[in-house]
N, C-alpha and C positions, 0 to 999 in steps of 0.2 A: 329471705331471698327476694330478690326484685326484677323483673320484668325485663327482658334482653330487648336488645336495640330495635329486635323488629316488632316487637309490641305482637308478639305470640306467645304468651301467656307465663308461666313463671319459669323463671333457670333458664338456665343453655342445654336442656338435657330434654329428649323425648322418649314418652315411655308409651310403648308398642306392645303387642301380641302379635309374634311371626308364628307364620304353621310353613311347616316345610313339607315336600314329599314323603310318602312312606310314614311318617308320624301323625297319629291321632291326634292330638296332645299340642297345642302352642306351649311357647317358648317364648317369657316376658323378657324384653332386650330394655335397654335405656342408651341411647345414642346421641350423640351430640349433636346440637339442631343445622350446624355446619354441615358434618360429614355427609359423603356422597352415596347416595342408593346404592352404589356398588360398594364403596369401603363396608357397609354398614351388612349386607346381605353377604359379603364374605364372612362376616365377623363372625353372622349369623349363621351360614354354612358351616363354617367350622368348627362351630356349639353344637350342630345335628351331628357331624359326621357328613354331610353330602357333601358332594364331588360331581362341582357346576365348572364349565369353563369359563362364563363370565357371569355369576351370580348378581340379581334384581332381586326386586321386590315388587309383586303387581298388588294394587291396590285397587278392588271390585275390579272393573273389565280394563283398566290403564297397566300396564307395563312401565314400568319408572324408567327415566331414562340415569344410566350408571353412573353419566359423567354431573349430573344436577344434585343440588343438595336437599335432603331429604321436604324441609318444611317449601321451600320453593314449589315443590311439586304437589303440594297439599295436605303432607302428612303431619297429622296432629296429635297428639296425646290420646292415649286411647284407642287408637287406629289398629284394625288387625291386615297385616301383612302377609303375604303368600311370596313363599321364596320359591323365584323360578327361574331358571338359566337363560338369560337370552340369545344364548347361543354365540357361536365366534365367526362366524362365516366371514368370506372375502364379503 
């Protein structure tokens, strides 16, 4: 396997630790270094079972924003993830 274009470490694939509400227990994801904190945390939502209106992922005290793609935002291999709704307000 060889090293993608942005010189973030191997493959196009990022492997996670999501913890979502109500579960003790994370949930190892592996998601495409493309896809967007929101494609990625619905995916994720709908492996728990939760029922977010607009599923993120916060990462320590940052909130991801939905519409950026995951490694943009600083997530790395090995990252643990907190799936959280950021709500749908006007």
């Amino acid at each position: 396997m060889t090293s993608d274009a942005h010189g973030h470490g191997q493959g196009s694939s990022l492997d996670v630790s999501v913890f979502a509400p109500a579960f003790t227990e994370p949930k190892p994801f592996s998601f495409h270094k493309d896809v967007t904190a929101g494609e990625a945390a619905k995916l994720a939502a709908d492996s728990f079972g939760y029922q977010a209106t607009s599923p993120t992922f916060q990462k320590g005290a940052i909130v991801l924003n939905r519409d950026a793609n995951l490694v943009s935002q600083g997530v790395r291999d090995g990252d643990e993830l907190q799936l959280v709704d950021s709500g749908g307000g006007v």
